[in-house]
C-alpha positions as CSV (number, residue, x, y, z in Angstrom):
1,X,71.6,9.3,49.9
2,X,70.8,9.6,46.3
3,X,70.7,13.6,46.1
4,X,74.5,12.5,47.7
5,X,75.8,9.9,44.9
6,X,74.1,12.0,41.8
7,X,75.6,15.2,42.9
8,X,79.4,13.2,42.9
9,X,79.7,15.9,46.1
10,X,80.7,13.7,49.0
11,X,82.3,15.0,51.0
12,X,81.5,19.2,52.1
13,X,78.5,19.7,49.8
14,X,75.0,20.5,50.0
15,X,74.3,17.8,52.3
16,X,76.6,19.2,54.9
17,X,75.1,22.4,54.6
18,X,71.6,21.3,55.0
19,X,72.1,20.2,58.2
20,X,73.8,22.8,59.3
21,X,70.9,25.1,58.9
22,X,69.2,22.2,60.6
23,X,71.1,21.9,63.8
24,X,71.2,25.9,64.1
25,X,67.6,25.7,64.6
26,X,67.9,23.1,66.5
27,X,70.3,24.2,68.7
28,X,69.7,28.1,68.1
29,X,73.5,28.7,67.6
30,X,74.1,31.5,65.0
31,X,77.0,29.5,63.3
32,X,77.3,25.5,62.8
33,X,80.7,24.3,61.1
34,X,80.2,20.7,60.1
35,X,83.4,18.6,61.1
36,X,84.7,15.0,60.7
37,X,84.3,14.2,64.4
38,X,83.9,15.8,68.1
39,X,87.2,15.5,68.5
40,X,88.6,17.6,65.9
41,X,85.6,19.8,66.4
42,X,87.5,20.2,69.6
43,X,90.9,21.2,68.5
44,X,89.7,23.9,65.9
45,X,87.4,25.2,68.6
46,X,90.1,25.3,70.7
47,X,92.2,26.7,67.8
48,X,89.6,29.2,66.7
49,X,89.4,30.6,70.0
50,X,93.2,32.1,70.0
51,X,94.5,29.4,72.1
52,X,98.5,29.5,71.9
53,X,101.2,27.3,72.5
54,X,101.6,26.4,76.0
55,X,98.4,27.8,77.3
56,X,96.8,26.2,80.4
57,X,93.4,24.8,79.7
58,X,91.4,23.9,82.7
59,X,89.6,20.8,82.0
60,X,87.3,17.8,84.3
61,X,89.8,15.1,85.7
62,X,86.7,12.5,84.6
63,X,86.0,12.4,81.0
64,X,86.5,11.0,77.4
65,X,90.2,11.3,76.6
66,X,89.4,13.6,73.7
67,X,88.9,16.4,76.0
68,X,92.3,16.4,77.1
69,X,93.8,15.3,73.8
70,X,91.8,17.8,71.8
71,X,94.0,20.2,74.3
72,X,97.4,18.8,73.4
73,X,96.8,18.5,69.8
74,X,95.6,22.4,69.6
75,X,99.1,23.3,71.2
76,X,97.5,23.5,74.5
77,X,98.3,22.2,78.7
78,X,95.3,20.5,80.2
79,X,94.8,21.2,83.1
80,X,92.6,19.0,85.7
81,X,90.2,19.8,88.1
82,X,88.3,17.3,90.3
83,X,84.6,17.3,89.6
84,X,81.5,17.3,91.3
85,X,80.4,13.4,92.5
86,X,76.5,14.6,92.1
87,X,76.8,15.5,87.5
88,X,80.2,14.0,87.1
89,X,81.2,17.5,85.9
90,X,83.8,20.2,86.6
91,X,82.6,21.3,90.1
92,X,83.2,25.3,90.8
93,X,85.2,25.2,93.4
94,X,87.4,23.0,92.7
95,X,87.7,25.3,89.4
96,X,88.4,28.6,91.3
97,X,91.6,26.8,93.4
98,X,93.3,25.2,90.1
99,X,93.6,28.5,88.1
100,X,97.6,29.4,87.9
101,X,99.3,32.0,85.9
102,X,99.2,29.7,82.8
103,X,95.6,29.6,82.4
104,X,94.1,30.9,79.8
105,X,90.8,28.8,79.2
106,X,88.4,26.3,81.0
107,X,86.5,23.6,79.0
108,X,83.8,22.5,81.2
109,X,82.1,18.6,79.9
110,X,78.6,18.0,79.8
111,X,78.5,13.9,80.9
112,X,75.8,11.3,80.8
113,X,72.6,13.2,80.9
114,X,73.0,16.6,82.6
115,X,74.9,19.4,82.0
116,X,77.9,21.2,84.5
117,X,76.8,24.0,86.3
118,X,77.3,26.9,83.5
119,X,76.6,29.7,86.1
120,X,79.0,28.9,88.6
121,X,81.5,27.8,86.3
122,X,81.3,31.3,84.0
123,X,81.3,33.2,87.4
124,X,84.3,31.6,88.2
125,X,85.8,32.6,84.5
126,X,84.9,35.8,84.6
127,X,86.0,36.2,88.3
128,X,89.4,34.8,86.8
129,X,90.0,36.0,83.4
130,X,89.6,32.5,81.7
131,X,87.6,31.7,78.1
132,X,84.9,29.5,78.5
133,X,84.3,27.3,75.7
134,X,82.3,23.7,76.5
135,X,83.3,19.9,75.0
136,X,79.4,19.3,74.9
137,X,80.0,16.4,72.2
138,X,77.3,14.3,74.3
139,X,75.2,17.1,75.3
140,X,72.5,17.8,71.6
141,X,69.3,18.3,73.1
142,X,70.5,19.6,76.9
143,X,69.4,23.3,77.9
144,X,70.0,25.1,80.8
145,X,67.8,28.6,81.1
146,X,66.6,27.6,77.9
147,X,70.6,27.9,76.0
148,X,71.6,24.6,74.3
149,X,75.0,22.8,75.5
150,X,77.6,24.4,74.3
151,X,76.3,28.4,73.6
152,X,77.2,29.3,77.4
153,X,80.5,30.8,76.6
154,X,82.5,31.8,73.0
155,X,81.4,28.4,71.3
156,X,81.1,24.2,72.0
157,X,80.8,20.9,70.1
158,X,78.7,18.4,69.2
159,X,80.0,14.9,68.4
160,X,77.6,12.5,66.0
161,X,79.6,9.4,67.1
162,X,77.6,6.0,66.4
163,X,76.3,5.5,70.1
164,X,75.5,9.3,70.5
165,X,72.1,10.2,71.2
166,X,72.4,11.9,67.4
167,X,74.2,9.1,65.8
168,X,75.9,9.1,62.3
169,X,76.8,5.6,60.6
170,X,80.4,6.7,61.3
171,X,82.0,9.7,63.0
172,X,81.4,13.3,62.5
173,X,80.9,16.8,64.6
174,X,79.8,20.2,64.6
175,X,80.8,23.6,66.5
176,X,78.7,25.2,67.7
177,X,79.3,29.3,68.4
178,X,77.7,32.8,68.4
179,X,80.9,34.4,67.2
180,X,81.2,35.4,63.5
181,X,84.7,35.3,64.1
182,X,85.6,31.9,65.5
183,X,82.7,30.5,63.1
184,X,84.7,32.0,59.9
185,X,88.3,30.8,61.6
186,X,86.9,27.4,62.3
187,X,85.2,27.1,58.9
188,X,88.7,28.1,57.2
189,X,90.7,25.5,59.6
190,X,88.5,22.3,58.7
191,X,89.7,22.6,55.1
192,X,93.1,23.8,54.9
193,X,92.7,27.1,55.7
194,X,90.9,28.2,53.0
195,X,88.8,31.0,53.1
196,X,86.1,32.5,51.6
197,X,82.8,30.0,50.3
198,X,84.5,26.4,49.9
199,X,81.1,24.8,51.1
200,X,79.6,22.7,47.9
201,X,81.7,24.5,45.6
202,X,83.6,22.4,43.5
203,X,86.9,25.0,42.3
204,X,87.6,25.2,46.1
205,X,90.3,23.4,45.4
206,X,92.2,26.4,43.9
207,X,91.1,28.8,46.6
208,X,94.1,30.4,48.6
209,X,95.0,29.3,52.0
210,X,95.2,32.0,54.6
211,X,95.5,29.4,58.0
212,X,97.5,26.3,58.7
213,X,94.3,24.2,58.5
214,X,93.2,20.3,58.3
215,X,91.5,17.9,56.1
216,X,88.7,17.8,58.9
217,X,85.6,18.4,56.3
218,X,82.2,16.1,57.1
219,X,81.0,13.7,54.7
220,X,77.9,14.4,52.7
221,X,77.0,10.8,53.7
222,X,77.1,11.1,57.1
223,X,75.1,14.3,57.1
224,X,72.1,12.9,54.8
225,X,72.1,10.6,58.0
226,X,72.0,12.6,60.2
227,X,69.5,15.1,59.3
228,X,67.2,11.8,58.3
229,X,67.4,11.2,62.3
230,X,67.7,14.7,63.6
231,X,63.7,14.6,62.5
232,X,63.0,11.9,65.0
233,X,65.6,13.0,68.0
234,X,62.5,14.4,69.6
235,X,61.5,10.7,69.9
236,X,64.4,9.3,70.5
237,X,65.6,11.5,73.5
238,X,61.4,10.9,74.8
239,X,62.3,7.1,74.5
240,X,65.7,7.6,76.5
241,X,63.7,9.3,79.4
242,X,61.5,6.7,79.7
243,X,64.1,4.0,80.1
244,X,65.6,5.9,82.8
245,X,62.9,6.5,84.5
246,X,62.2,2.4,84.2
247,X,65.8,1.7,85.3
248,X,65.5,4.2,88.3
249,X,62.4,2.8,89.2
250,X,63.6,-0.8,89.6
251,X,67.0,0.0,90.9
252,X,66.0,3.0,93.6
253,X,66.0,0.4,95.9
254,X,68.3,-2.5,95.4
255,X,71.0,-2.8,97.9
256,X,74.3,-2.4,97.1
257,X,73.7,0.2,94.5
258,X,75.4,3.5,95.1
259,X,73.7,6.0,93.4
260,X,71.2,6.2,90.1
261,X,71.3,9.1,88.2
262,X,68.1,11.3,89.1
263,X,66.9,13.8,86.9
264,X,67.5,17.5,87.6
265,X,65.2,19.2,84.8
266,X,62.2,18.9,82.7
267,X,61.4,21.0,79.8
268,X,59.5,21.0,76.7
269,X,60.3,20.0,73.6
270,X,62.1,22.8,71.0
271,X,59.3,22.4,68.6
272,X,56.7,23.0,71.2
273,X,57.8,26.8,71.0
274,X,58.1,29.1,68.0
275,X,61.3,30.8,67.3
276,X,60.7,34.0,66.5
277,X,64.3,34.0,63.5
278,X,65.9,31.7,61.1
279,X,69.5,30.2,60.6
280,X,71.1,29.7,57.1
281,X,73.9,27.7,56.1
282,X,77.3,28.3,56.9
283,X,79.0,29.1,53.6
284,X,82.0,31.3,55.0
285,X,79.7,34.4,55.5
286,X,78.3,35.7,58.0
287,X,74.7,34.7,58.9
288,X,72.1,34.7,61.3
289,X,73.2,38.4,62.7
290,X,69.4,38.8,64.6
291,X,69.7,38.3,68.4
292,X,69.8,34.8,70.1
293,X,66.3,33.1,69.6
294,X,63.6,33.8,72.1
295,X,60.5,32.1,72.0
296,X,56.5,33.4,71.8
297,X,55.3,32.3,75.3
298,X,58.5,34.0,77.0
299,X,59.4,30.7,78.8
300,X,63.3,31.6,78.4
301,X,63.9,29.6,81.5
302,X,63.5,26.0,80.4
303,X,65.7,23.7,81.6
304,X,66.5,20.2,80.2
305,X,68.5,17.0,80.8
306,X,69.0,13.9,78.2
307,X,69.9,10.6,79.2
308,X,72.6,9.6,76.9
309,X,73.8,7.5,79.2
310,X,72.2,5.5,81.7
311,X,75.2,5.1,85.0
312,X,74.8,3.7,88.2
313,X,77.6,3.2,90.9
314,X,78.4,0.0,92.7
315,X,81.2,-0.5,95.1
316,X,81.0,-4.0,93.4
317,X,81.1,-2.3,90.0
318,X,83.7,-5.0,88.4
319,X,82.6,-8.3,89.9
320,X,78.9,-6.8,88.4
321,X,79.8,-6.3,85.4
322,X,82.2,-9.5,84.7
323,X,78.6,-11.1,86.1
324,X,76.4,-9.0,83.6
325,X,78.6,-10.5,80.5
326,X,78.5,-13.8,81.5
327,X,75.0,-13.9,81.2
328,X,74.9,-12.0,78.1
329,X,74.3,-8.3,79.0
330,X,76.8,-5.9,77.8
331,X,78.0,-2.8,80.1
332,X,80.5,-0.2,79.2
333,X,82.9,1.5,82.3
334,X,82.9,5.4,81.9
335,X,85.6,5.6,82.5
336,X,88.4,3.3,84.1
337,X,91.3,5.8,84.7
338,X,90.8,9.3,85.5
339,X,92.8,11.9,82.7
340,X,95.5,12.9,84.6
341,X,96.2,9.2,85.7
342,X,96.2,8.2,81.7
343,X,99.9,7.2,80.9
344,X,100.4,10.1,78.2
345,X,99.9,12.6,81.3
346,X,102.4,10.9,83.5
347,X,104.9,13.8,83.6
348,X,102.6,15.8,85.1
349,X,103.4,14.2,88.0
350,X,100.1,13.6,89.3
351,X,99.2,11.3,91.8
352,X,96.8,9.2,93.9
353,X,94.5,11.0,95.9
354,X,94.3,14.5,94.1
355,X,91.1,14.3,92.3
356,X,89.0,12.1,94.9
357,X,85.7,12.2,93.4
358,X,86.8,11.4,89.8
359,X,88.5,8.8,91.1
360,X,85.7,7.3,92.9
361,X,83.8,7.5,90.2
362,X,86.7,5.9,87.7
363,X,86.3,2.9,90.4
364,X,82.5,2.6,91.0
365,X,80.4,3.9,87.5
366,X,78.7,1.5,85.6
367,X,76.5,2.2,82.3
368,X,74.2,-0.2,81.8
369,X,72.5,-1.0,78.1
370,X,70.2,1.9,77.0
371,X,69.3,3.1,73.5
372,X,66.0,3.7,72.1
373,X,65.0,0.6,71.3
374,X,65.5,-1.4,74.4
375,X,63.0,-3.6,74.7
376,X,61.2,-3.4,77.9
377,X,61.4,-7.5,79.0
378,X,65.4,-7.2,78.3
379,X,65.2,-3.8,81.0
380,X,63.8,-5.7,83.2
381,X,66.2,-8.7,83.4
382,X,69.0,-6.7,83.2
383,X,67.4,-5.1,86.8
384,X,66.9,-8.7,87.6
385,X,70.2,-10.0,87.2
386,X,71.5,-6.9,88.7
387,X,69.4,-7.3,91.9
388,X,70.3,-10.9,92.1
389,X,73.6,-10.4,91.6
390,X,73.9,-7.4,94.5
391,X,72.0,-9.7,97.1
392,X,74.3,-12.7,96.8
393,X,77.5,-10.2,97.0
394,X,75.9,-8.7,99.9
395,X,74.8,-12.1,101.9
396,X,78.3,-13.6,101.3
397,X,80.3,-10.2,102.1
């Protein structure tokens, strides 16, 4: 913080950069563009990525709103497709029948604490001519055949929202991408199209425009934050394992409770492996040029969930939680209203019924209170209010 208020750099300086270079090893992207938030990480994505007015942009029926919005506000059509009721994500086949003429992307989500099924869903993109790029705003530490969230098609996000599992003290994102070429376009867009090295250099403000771009540069603040905690994410997303596996454990077998969600994957920790390159800062050149990272025991397989949020389902789910507040436990309903049911999609012409398992879970989903520091005692009466609750509800039913 005071390397931030000396330098009089607050906003897209040398604090921005630093983490960066930081989250590209993290991650092992070749290119991170610091943002202002997932969302407009989202949009440039979107926008690096050649989308054009009117294109159709295949995207979950069951997620935050900013993956449809992000869409819209790129000059895009979402496009919804029902998702699978076991990751809450786009499910394949559901994928493969929604494609039309119009489509020109798919933008699979990464919810909760496992990621959608990359392989099915690129075979389906490649089967069908779309661009894959992933809204993996929730999704920093997930790996599947040891690739982050987010670096299974031309690029992703990260979003470093408060309650994220990376958490900033207000908003801010990153895109993430192996492509030179979206990383210098997206670079350009998130500060009004200017191009070459704007990054901590203070006459950027003269440099020509070439792109149409936004005021969406991160703050310096926000990114001395973030890289402070990016050193103990390890912990944190070790903590957040255990407190699922503590939920699931008390829960597994409480009547009246739906479904937990289970684990698919274990993997170790990135800094258990050496990576054999380095990443730089993104300055508007391009950087990082060696082949994706591999690591020194050839374990390129690892595969990794994080619980960023812990959800359960109960065909009671609103009675429960009205019941949870009154006795002083917060919950949060991810989400209440499938996208294509949201008002601003209503001439669309959507209606009841098409996307069954996103509504289903729109009606049933529950998160329950989980961050690092939960304290065990208050895990365990929230499990004991919850089980007290469910029993009642079922003897009177």
């Amino acid at each position: 913080m005071d390397d931030v208020f000396h330098s009089g750099k607050f906003s897209h300086g040398k604090q921005v950069g630093q983490l960066e270079s930081a989250l590209a090893r993290y991650t092992g992207a070749r290119h991170v563009i610091g943002v202002n938030s997932g969302t407009d990480a989202l949009v440039l994505l979107l926008r690096a990525c050649g989308l054009r007015p009117g294109d159709g942009v295949l995207v979950p029926a069951y997620s935050f709103f900013a993956t449809a919005s992000a869409v819209v506000l790129a000059g895009g059509q979402p496009q919804f497709v029902d998702i699978d009721p076991e990751t809450y994500a786009m499910d394949p086949a559901a994928l493969d029948a929604a494609v039309t003429s119009r489509s020109r992307f798919v933008m699979p989500v990464h919810l909760f604490h496992t990621m959608a099924d990359m392989a099915a869903l690129t075979a389906v993109a490649r089967r069908q001519g779309l661009t894959v790029v992933e809204d993996s705003a929730e999704a920093i530490g997930m790996r599947r055949g040891g690739v982050h969230a987010g670096l299974h098609g031309v690029g992703g996000v990260l979003s470093f929202f408060p309650s994220k599992t990376l958490g900033a003290l207000g908003d801010a994102g990153a895109v993430l991408t192996d492509d030179p070429r979206v990383a210098d376009t997206v670079a350009a867009l998130r500060h009004h199209g200017r191009t070459g090295r704007t990054l901590n250099n203070f006459p950027a403000i003269s440099t020509e425009s070439a792109l149409p771009g936004a005021n969406s540069k991160m703050d310096d603040i926000q990114a001395a934050v973030l890289l402070a905690k990016l050193a103990v994410l390890e912990e944190h997303i070790a903590r957040r394992a255990e407190l699922a596996a503590a939920y699931t454990a008390r829960l597994r077998d409480v009547p009246g409770i739906r479904r937990l969600p289970l684990p698919r994957t274990t993997a170790r920790r990135p800094d258990d492996r050496e990576m054999r390159d380095d990443r730089d800062v993104y300055d508007g050149e391009a950087y990082g040029d060696g082949a994706r990272e591999t690591y020194d025991d050839g374990d390129a397989h690892d595969d990794r969930d994080v619980y960023y949020v812990y959800l359960i389902e109960t065909e009671h789910r609103d009675a429960l939680a009205a019941h949870l507040d009154g006795q002083g436990i917060g919950t949060e309903v991810y989400y209440p209203l499938p996208l294509p049911h949201q008002p601003v999609f209503g001439h669309l012409g959507h209606r009841p019924g098409e996307f069954p398992h996103a509504e289903k879970a729109a009606r049933h989903a529950l998160a329950l209170p989980f961050h690092p520091d939960l304290d065990p005692g208050d895990l365990d009466r929230v499990c004991d209010t919850i089980g007290a609750f469910l029993a009642t509800t079922r003897t009177t039913a």
